[in-house]
ROMARVO-168706 format. One line per field, with one value per residue (C-alpha): residue number from 0; residue in one letter; chain; x, y, z. Coordinates in Angstrom, 2 decimals, decimal comma. Example, Ala and Ser with C-alpha at 12.3 -4.5 7.8 and 13.67 -1.06 7.14 Angstrom:
<nodes>
resi c(0 1) $
resn c(A S) $
chain c(A A) $
east c(12,30 13,67) $
north c(-4,50 -1,06) $
up c(7,80 7,14) $
</nodes>
This chain:
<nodes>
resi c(0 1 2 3 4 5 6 7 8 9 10 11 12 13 14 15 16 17 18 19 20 21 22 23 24 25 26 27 28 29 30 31 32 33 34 35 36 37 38 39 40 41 42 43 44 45 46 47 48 49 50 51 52 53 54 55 56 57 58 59 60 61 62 63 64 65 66 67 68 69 70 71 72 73 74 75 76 77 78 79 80 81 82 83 84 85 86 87 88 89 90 91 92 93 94 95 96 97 98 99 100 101 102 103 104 105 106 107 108 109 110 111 112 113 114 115 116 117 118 119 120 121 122 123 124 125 126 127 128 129 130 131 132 133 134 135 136 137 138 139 140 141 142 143 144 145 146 147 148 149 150 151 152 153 154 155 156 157 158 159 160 161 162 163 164 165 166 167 168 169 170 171 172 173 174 175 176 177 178 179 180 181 182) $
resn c(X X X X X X X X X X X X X X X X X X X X X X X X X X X X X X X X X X X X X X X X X X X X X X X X X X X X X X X X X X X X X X X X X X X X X X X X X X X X X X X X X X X X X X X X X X X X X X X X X X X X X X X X X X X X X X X X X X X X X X X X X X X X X X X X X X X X X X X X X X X X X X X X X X X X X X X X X X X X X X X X X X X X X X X X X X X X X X X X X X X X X X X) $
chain c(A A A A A A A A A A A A A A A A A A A A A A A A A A A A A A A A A A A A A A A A A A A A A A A A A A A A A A A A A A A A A A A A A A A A A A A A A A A A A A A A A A A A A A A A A A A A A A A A A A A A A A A A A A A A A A A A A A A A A A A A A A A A A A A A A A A A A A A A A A A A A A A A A A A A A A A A A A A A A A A A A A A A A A A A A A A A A A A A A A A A A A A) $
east c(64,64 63,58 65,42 62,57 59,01 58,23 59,34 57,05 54,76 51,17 47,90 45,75 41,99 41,25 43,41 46,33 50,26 51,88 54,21 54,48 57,14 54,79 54,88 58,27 59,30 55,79 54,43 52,84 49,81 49,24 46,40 44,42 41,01 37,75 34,21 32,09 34,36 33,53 36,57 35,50 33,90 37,92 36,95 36,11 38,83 41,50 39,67 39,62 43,27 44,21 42,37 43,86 47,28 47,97 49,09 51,67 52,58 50,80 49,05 46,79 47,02 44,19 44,65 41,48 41,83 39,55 41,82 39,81 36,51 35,31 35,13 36,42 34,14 33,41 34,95 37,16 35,11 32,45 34,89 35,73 31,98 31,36 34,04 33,55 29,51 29,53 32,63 33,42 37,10 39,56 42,71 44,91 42,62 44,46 43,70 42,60 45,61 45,74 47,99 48,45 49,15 50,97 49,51 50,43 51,18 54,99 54,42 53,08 55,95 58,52 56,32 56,32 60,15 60,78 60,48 59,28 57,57 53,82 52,21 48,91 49,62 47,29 43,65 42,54 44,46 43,28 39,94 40,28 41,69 39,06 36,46 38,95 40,44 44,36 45,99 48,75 51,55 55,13 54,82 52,21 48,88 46,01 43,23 42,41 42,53 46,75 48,73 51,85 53,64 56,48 58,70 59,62 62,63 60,96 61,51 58,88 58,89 55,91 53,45 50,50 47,17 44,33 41,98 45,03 42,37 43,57 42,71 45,16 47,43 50,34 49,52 49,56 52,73 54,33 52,81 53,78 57,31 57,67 55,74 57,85 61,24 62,73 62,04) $
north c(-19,38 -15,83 -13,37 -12,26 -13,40 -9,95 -11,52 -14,61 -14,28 -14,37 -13,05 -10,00 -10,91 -9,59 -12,18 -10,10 -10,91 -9,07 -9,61 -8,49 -6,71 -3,74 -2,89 -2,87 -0,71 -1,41 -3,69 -6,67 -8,58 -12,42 -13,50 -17,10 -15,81 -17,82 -16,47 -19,40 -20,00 -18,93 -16,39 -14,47 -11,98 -11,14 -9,14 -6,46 -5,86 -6,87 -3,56 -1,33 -2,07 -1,49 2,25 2,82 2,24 1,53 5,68 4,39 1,73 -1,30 -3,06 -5,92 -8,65 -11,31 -14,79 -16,92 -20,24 -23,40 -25,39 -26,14 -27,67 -25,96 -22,77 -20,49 -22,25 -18,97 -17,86 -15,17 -12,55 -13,86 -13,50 -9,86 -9,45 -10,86 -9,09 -5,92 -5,98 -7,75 -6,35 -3,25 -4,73 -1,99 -3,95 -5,57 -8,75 -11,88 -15,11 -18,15 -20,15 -23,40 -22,94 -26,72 -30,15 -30,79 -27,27 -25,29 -21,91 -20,91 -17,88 -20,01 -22,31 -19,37 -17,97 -21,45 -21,72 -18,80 -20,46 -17,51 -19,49 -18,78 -16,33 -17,72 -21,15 -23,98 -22,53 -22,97 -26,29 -27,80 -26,49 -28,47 -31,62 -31,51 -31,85 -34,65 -32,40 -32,21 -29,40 -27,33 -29,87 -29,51 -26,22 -26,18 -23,38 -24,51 -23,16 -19,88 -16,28 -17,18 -14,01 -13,29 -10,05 -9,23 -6,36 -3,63 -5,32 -7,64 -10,44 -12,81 -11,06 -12,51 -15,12 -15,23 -18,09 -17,59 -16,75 -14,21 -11,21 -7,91 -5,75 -8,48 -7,07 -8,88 -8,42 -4,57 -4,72 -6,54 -4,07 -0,92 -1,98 -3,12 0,17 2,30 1,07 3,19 1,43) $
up c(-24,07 -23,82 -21,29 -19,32 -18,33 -20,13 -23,27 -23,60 -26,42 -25,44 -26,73 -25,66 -25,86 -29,44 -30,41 -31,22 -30,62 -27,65 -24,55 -21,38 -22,57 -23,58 -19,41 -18,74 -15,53 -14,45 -11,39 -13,39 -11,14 -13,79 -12,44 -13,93 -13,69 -14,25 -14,70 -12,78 -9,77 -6,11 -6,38 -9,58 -6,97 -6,65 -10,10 -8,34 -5,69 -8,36 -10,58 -7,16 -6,85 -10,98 -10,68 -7,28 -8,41 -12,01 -12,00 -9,60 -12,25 -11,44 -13,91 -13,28 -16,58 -16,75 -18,23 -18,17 -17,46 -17,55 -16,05 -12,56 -12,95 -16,10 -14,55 -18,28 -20,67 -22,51 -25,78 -25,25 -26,40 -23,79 -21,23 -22,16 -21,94 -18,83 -17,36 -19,11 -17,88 -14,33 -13,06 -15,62 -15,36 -17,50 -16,44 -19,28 -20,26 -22,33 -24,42 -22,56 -21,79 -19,97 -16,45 -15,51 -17,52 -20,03 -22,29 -19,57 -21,39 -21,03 -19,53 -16,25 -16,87 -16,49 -13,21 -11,42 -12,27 -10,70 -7,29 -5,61 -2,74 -2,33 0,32 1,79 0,51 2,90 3,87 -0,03 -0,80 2,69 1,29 -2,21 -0,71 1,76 -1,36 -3,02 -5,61 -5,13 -7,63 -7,35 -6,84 -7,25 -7,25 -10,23 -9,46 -6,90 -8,46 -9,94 -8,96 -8,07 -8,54 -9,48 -8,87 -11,12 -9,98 -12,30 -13,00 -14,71 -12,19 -10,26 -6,95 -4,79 -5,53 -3,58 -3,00 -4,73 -1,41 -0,91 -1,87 -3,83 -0,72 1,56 3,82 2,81 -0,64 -0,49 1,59 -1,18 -3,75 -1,98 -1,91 -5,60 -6,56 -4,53 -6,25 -9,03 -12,81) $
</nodes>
């Protein structure tokens, strides 16, 4: 078991062996993203936000996921692409991982233990189970475009939906006070 959620081995999107570690005393935004979903227009306000405040120390970290629905069925260098063109993302972009079931990546293993309970949490699951699709139990991830914020201490410190939107006022209240605390 590794210390730290900023210790988890994971892959940047070139394939090559990192960790989280490499933004330590930094504001860390994981976010499951997905090019073909009705929330990948949260690209853009999830960029605004990185080149508004990554001087501050935020950084925003992608992790496709094609866990809901098929919605990441591209390669990861047609993910980078897509992103890259459509949305001219410059945030930290990762591997494809899977976020639910049994191949759930440990990095979303260690964020859902954390227990940090979620902000926003009913309008989009009401929405899914309204359409038949129930995800997100026990604590697992709804759907993608969920954030997590962890604090520059390394630890899980907010959680939010995935219609919680980058430019949300309880998600930049959250920000500004994990950005404002000393590394």
């Amino acid at each position: 078991m590794t210390d730290s959620v900023l210790d988890i081995p994971v892959k940047r999107i070139d394939g090559s062996d990192t960790t989280l570690a490499d933004y330590r005393g930094k504001v860390i935004m994981v976010v499951n993203v997905a090019s073909k979903c009705g929330l990948t227009v949260q690209y853009e306000g999830l960029e605004k936000l990185y080149e508004a405040k990554r001087d501050e120390g935020l950084v925003i970290a992608g992790f496709p996921a094609n866990d809901f629905k098929g919605q990441e069925p591209g390669s990861d260098k047609e993910i980078l692409e897509f992103c890259t063109l459509t949305y001219d993302v410059q945030f930290p972009m990762f591997s494809k991982v899977a976020v639910t079931g049994d191949e759930r990546h440990p990095l979303y293993d260690s964020l859902i233990a954390s227990g940090v309970e979620t902000i926003g949490d009913g309008p989009m699951r009401a929405r899914l189970a309204d359409r038949g699709l129930h995800t997100g139990d026990n604590g697992g991830i709804v759907w993608n475009f969920e954030k997590f914020l962890i604090g520059r201490d390394g630890k899980v410190a907010a959680r939010f939906a995935p219609d919680v939107t980058a430019d949300d006022p309880r998600l930049l209240s959250v920000l500004e006070k994990e950005l404002s605390r000393a590394s």
